[in-house]
ZADO-1210 file (C-alpha; in nm, 4 decimals, padded with zeros to 6 digits):
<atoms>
<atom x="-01.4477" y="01.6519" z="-00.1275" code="UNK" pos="1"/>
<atom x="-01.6587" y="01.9369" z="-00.0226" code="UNK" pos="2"/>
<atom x="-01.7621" y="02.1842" z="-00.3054" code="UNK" pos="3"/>
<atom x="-01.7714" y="02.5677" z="-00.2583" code="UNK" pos="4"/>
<atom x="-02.1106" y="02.8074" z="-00.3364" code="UNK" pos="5"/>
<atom x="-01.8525" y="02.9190" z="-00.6433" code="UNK" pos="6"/>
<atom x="-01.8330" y="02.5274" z="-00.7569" code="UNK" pos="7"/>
<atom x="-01.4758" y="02.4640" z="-00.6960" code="UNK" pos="8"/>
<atom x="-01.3853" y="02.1625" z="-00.4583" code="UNK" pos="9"/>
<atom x="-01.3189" y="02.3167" z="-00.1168" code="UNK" pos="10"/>
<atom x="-00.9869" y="02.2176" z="00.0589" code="UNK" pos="11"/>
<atom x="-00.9960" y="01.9097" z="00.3151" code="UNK" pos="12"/>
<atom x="-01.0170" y="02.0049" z="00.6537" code="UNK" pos="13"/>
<atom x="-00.6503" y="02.0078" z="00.8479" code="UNK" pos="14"/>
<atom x="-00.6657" y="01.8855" z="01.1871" code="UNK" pos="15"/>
<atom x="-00.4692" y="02.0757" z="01.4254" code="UNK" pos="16"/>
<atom x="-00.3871" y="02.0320" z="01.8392" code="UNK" pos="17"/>
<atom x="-00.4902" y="02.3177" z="02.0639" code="UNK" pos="18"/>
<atom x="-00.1639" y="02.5349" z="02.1251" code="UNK" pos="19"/>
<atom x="-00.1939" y="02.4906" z="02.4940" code="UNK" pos="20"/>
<atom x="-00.2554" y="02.1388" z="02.4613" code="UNK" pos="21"/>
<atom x="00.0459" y="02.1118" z="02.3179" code="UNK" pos="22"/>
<atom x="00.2552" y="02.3142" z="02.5759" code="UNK" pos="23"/>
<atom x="00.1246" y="02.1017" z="02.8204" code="UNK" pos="24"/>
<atom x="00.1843" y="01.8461" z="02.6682" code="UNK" pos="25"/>
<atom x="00.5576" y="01.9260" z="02.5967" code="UNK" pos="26"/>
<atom x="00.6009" y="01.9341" z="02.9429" code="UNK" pos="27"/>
<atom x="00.4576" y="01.6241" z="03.0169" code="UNK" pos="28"/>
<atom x="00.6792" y="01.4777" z="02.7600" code="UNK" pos="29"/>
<atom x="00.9817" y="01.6105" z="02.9142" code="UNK" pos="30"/>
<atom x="00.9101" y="01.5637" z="03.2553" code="UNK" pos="31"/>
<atom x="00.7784" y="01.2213" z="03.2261" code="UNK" pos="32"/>
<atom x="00.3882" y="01.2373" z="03.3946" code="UNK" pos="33"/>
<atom x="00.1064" y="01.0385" z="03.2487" code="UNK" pos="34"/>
<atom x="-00.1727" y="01.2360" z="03.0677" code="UNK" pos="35"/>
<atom x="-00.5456" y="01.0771" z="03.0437" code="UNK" pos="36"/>
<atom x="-00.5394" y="00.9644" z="02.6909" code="UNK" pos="37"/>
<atom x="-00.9269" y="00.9769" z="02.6234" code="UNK" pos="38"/>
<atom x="-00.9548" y="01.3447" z="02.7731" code="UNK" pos="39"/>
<atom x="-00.6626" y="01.4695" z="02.5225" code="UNK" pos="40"/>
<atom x="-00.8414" y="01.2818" z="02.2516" code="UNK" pos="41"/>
<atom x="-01.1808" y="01.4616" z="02.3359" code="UNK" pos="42"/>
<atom x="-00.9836" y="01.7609" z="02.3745" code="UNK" pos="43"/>
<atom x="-00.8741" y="01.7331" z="02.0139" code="UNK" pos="44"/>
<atom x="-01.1597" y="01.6632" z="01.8521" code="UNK" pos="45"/>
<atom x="-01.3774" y="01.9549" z="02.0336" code="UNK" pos="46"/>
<atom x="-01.1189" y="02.2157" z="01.9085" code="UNK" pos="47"/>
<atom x="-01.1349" y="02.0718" z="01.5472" code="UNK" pos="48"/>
<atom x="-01.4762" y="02.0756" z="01.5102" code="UNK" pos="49"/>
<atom x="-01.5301" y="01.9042" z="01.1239" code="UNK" pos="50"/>
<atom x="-01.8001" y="01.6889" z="01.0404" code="UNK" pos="51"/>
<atom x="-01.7512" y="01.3305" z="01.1658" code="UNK" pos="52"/>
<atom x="-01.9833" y="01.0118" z="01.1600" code="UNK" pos="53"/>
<atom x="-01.9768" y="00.6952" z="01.3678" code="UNK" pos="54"/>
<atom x="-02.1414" y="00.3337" z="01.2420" code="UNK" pos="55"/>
<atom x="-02.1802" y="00.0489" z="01.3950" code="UNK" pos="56"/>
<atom x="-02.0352" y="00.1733" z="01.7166" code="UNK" pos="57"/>
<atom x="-02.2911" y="-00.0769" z="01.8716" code="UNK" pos="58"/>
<atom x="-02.0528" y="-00.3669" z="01.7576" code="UNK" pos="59"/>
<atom x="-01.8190" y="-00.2869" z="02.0432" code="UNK" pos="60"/>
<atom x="-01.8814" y="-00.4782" z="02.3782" code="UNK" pos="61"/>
<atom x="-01.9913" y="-00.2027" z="02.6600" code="UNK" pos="62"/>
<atom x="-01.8071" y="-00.4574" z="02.8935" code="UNK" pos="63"/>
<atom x="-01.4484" y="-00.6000" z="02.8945" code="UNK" pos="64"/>
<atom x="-01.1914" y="-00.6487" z="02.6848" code="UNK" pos="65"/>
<atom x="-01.1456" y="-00.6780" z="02.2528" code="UNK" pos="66"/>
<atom x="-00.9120" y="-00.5800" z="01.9944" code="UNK" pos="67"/>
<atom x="-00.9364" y="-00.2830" z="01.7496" code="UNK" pos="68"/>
<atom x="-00.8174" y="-00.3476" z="01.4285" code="UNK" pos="69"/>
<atom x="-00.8516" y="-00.0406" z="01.1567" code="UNK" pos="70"/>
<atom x="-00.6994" y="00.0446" z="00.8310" code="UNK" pos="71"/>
<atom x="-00.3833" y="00.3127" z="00.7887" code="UNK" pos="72"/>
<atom x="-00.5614" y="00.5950" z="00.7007" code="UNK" pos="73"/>
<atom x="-00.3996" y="00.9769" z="00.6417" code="UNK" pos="74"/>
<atom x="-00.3674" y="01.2449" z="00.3800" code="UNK" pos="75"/>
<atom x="-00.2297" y="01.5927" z="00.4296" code="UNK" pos="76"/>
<atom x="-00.3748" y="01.7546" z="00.7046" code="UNK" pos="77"/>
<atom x="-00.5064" y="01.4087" z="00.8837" code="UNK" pos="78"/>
<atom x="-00.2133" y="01.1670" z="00.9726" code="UNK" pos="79"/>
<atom x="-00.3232" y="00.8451" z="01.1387" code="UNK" pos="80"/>
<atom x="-00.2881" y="00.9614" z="01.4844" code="UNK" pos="81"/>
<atom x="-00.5790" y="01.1920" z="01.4403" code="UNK" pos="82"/>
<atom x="-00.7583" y="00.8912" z="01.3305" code="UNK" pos="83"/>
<atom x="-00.6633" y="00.6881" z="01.6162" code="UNK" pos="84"/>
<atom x="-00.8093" y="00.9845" z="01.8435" code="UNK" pos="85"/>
<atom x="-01.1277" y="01.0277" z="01.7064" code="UNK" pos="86"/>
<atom x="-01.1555" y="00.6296" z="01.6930" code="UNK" pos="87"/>
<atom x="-01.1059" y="00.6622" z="02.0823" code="UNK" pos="88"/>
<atom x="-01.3519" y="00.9104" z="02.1273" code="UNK" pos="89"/>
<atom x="-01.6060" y="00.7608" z="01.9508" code="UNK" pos="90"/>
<atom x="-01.5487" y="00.4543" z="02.2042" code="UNK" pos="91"/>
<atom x="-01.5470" y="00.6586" z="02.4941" code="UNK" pos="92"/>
<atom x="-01.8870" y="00.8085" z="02.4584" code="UNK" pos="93"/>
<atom x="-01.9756" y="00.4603" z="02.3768" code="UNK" pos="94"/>
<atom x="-01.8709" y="00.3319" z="02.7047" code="UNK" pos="95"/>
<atom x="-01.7809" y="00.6109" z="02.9252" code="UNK" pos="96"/>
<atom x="-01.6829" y="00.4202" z="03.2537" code="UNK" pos="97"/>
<atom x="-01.4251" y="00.1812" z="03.0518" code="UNK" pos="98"/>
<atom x="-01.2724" y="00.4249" z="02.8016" code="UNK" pos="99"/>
<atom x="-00.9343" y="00.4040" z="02.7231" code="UNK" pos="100"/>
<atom x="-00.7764" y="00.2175" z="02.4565" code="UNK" pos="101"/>
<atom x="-00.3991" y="00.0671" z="02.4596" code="UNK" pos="102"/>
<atom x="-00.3035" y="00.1808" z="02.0581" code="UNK" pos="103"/>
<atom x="-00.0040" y="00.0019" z="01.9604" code="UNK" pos="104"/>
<atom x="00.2104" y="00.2607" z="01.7647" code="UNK" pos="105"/>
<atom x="00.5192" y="00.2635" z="01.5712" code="UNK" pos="106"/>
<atom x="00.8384" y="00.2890" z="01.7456" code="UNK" pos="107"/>
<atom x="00.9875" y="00.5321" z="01.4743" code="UNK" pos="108"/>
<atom x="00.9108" y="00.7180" z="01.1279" code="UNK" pos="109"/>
<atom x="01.1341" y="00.7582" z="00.8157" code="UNK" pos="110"/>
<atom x="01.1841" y="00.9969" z="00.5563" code="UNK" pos="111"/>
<atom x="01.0032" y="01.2672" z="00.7522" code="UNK" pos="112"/>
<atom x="01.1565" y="01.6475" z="00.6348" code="UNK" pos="113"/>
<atom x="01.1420" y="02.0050" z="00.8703" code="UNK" pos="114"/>
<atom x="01.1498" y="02.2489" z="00.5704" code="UNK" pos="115"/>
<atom x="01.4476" y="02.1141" z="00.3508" code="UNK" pos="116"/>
<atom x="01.5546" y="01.9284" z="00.6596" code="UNK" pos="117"/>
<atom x="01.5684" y="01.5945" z="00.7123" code="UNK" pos="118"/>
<atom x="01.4736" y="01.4249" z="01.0561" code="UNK" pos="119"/>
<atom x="01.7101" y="01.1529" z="01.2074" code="UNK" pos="120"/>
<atom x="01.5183" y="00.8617" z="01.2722" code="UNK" pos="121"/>
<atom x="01.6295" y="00.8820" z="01.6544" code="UNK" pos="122"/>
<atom x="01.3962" y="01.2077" z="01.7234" code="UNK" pos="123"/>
<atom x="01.1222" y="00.9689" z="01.6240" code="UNK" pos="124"/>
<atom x="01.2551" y="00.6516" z="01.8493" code="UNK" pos="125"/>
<atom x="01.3170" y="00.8988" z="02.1481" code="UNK" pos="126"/>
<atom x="00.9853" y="01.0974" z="02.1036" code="UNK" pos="127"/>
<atom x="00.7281" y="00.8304" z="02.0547" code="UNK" pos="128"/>
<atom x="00.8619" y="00.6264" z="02.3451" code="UNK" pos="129"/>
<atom x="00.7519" y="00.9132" z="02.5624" code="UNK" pos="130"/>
<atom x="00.4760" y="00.9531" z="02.3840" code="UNK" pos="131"/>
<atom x="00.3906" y="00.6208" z="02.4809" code="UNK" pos="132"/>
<atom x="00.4567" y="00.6783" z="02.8744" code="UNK" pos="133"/>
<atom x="00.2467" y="01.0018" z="02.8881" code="UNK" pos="134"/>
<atom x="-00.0602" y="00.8507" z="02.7098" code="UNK" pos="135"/>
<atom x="-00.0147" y="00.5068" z="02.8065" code="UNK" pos="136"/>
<atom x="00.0327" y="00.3292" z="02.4632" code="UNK" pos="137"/>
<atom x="00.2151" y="00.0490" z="02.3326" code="UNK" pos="138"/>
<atom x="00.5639" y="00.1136" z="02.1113" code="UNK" pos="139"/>
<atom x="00.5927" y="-00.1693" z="01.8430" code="UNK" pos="140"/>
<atom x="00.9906" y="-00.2163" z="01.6771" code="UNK" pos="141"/>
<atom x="00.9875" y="-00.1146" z="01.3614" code="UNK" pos="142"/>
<atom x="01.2552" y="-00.2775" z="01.2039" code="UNK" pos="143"/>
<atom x="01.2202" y="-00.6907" z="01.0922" code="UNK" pos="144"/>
<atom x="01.5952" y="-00.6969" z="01.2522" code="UNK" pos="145"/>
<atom x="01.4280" y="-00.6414" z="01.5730" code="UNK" pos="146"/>
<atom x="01.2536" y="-00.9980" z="01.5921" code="UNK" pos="147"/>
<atom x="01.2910" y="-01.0494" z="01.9681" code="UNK" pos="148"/>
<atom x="01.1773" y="-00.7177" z="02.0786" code="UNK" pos="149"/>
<atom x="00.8708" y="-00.7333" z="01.8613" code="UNK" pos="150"/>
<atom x="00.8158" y="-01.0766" z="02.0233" code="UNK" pos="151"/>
<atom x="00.8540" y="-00.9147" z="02.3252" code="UNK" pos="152"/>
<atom x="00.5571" y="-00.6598" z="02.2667" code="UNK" pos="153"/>
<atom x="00.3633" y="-00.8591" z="02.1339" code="UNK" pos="154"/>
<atom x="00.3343" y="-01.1103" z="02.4246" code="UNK" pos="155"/>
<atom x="00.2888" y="-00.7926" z="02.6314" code="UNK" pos="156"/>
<atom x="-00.0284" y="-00.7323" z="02.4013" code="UNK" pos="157"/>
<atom x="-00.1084" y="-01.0841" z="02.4633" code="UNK" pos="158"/>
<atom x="-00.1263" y="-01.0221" z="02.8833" code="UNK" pos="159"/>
<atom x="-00.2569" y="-00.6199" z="02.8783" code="UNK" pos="160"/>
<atom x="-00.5866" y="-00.7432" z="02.6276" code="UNK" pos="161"/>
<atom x="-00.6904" y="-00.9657" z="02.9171" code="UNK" pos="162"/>
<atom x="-00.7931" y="-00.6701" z="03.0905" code="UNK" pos="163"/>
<atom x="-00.8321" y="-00.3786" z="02.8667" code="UNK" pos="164"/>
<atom x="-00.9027" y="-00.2797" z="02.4768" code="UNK" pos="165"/>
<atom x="-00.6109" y="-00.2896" z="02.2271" code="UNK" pos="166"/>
<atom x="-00.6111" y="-00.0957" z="01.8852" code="UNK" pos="167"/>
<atom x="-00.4493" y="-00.1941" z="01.5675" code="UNK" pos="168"/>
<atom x="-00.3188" y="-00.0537" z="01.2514" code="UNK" pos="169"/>
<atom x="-00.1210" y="-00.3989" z="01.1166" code="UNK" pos="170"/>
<atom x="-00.0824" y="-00.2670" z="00.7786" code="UNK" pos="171"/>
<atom x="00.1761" y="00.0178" z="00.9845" code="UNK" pos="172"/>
<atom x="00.1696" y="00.2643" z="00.6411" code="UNK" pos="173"/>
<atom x="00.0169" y="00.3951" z="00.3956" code="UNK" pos="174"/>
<atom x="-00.2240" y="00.6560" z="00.3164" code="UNK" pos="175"/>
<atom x="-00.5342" y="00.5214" z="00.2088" code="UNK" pos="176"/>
<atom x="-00.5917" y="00.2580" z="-00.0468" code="UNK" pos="177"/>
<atom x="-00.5801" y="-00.1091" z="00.1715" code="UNK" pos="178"/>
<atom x="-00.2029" y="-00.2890" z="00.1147" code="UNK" pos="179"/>
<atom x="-00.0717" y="-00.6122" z="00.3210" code="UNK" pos="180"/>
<atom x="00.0257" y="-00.5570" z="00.6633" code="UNK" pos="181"/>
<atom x="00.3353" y="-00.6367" z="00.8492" code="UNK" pos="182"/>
<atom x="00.4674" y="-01.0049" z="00.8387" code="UNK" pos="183"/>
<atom x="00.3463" y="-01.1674" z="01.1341" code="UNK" pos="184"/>
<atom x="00.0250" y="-00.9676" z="01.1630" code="UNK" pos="185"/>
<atom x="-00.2426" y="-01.2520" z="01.0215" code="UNK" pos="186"/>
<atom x="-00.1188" y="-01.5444" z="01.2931" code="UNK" pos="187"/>
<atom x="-00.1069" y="-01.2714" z="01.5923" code="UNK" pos="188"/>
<atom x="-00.4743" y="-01.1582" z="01.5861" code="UNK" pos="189"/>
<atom x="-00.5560" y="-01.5087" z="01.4597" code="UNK" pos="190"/>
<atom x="-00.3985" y="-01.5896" z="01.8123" code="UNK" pos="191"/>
<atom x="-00.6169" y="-01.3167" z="02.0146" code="UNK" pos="192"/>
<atom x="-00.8970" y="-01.4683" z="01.8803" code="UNK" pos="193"/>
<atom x="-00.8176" y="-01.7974" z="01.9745" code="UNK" pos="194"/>
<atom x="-00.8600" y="-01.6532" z="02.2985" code="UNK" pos="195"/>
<atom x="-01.2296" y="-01.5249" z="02.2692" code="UNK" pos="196"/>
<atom x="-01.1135" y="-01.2009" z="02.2321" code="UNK" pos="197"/>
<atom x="-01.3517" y="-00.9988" z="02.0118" code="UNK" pos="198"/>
<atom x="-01.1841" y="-00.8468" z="01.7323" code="UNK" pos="199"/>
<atom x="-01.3885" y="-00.5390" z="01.6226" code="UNK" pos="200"/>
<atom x="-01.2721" y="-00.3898" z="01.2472" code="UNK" pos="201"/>
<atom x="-01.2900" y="-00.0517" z="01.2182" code="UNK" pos="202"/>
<atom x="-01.3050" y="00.1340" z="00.8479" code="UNK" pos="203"/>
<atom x="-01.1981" y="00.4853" z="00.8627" code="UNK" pos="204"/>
<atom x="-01.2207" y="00.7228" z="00.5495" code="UNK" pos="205"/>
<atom x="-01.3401" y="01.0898" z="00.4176" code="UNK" pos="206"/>
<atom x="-01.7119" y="01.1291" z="00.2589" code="UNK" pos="207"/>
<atom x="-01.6414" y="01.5188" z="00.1662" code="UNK" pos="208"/>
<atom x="-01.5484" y="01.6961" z="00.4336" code="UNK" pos="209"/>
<atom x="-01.7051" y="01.4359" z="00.6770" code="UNK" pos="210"/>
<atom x="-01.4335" y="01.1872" z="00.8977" code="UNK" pos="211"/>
<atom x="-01.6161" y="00.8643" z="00.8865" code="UNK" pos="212"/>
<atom x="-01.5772" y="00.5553" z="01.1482" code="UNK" pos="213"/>
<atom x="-01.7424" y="00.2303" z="01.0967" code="UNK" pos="214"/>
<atom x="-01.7246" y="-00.0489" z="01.3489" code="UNK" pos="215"/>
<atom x="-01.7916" y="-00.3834" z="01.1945" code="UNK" pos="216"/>
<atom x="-01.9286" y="-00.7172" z="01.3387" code="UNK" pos="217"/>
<atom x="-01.6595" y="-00.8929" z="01.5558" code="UNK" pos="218"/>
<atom x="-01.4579" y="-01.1305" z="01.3505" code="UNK" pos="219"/>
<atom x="-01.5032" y="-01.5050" z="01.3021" code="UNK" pos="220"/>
<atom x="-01.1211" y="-01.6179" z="01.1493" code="UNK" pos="221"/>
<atom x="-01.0393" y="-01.9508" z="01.0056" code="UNK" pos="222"/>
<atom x="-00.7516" y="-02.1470" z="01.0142" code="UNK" pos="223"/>
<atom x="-00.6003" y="-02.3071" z="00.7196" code="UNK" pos="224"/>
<atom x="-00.2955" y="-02.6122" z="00.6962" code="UNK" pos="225"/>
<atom x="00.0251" y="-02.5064" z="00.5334" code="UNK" pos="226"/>
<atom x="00.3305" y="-02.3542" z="00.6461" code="UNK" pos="227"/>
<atom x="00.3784" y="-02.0821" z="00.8674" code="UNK" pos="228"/>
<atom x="00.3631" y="-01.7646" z="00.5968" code="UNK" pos="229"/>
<atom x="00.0936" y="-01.9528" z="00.3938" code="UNK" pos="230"/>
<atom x="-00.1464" y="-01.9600" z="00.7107" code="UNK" pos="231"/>
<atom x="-00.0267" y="-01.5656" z="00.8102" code="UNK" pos="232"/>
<atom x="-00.1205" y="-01.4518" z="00.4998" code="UNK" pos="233"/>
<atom x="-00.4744" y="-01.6763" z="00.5125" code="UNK" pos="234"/>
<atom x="-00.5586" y="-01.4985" z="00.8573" code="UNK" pos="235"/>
<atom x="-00.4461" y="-01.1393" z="00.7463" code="UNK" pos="236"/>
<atom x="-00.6682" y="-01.1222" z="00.4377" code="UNK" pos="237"/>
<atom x="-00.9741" y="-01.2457" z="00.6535" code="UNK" pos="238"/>
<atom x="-00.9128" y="-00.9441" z="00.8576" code="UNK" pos="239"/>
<atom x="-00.8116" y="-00.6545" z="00.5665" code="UNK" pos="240"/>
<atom x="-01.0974" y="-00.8307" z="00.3854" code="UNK" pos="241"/>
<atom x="-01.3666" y="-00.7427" z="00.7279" code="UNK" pos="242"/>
<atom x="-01.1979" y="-00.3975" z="00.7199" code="UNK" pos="243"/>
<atom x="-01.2238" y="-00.3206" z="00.3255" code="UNK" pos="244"/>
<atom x="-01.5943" y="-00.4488" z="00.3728" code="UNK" pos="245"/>
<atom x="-01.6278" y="-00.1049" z="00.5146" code="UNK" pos="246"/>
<atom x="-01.4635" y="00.0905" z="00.3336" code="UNK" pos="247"/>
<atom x="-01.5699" y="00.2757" z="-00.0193" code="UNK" pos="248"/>
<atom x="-01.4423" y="00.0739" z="-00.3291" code="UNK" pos="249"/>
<atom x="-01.1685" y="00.3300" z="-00.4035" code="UNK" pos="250"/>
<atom x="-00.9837" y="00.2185" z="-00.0910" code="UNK" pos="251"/>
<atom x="-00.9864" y="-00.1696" z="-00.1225" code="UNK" pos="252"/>
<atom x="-00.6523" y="-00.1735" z="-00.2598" code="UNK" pos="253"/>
<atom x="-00.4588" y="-00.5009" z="-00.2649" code="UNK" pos="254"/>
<atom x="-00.7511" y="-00.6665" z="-00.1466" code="UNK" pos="255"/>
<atom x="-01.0114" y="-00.5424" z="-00.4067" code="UNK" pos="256"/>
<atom x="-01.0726" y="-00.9397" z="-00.5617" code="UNK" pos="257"/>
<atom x="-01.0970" y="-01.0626" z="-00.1929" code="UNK" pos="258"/>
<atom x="-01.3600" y="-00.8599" z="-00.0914" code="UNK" pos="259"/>
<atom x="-01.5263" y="-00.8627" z="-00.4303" code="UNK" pos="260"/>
<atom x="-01.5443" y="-01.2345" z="-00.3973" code="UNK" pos="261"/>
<atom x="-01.6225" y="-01.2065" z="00.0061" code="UNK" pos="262"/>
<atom x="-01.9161" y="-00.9668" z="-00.0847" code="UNK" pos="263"/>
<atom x="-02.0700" y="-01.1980" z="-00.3840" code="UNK" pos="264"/>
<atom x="-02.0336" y="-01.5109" z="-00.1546" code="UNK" pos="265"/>
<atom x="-02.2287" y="-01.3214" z="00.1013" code="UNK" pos="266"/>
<atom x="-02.4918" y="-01.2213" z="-00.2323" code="UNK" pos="267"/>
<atom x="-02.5053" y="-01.5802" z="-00.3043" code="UNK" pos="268"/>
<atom x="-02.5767" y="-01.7376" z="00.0478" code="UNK" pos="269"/>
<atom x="-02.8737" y="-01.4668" z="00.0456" code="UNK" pos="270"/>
<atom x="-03.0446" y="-01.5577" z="-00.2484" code="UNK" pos="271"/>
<atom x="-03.0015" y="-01.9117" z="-00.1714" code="UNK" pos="272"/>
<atom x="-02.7790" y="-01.9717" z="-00.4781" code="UNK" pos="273"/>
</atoms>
């Protein structure tokens, strides 16, 4: 956290859209027309002008196709979206003639309040799907009871990454600190990269005031035998293990042994141990 000239710890920065962006983009949401994703993104972060870093951005291909896979992150002020945007135009700049990035986002939030007042689920459902038309994104079901539609998506993820980038948040909440992600998550990318698709992890997290955005090496996942959950949860931890690799300590999480041992493995192999 950023410090004052008096010595008291200066408030995070909030991240807020441009007014007219977001009249515009009302419309758009209304009406039912397709915004450019990576321009509103660039808009965003040029009218919130806080200290950001990118690492590693050299890890993504400047050609084709690869998956995005980066930790929840938020806090008041900075919800994951914002993250997602300034991910996207860090890639952008990166590789200006292939740009935009298919996010997969949640079909619907919970427990959200306006004032004292609670918002139905349904404004959430209705909203992001058109949030998804006007930027191009991918809606994932929420709920487990919606097995076949989640299916569904995700062997539409399977057929768009052929052609263009995908981004991931599997753990799908959360605030900070690193926790399991959905069911199902581990054998999915395990699949992608079955397919010599490169999956890129991306570590996103505050140093003070500064937004940073790490892009790691692309990921090399093994397989394991055992049953179905046993070799999901072998596959996740690979990848929330790659993703906690670069991240601060304070944000490993559930997965602070794993990396701990991942990171002393590495240690040993170097020293010839």
């Amino acid at each position: 956290m950023a410090v004052t000239s008096g010595g008291q710890a200066a408030a995070p920065p909030k991240y807020r859209f441009p007014r007219p962006q977001l009249v515009l983009f009302g419309l758009h949401l209304v009406l039912g027309g397709r915004r450019s994703f990576v321009r509103d993104c660039q808009t965003f972060l040029r009218t919130n002008p806080y200290p950001r870093r990118v690492e590693g951005i050299e890890n993504v291909p400047r050609e084709g196709s690869f998956v995005l896979v980066a930790n929840h992150y938020a806090r008041d002020g900075l919800d994951t979206y914002h993250c997602g945007m300034a991910i996207t135009a860090a890639v952008a700049q990166w590789r200006p003639a292939l740009p935009h990035i298919r996010w997969v986002i949640t079909s619907e939030w919970y427990g959200r309040h306006i004032g004292p007042l609670p918002v139905p689920p349904w404004v959430f459902r209705w909203t992001f799907r058109r949030v998804a038309r006007v930027h191009g994104l991918v809606v994932m079901p929420r709920q487990p009871t919606q097995a076949m539609a989640r299916a569904a998506v995700l062997l539409d993820i399977v057929r768009l990454v052929k052609h263009e980038p995908v981004g991931l948040m599997p753990e799908a909440a959360g605030s900070g600190t690193l926790r399991e992600p959905l069911e199902g998550s581990g054998l999915f990318l395990h699949s992608l990269a079955a397919r010599d698709i490169p999956l890129i992890p991306v570590g996103i997290w505050e140093e003070g005031d500064t937004l940073v955005m790490t892009f790691g090496a692309p990921l090399v996942l093994s397989a394991i035998e055992g049953d179905r959950q046993a070799r999901d949860r072998h596959a996740a931890q690979q990848v929330m293990v790659a993703i906690g690799r670069l991240l601060p300590r304070q944000q490993w999480g559930v997965y602070e042994e794993a990396i701990e041992r991942s990171l002393e493995r590495d240690s040993s192999r170097h020293t010839g141990l």
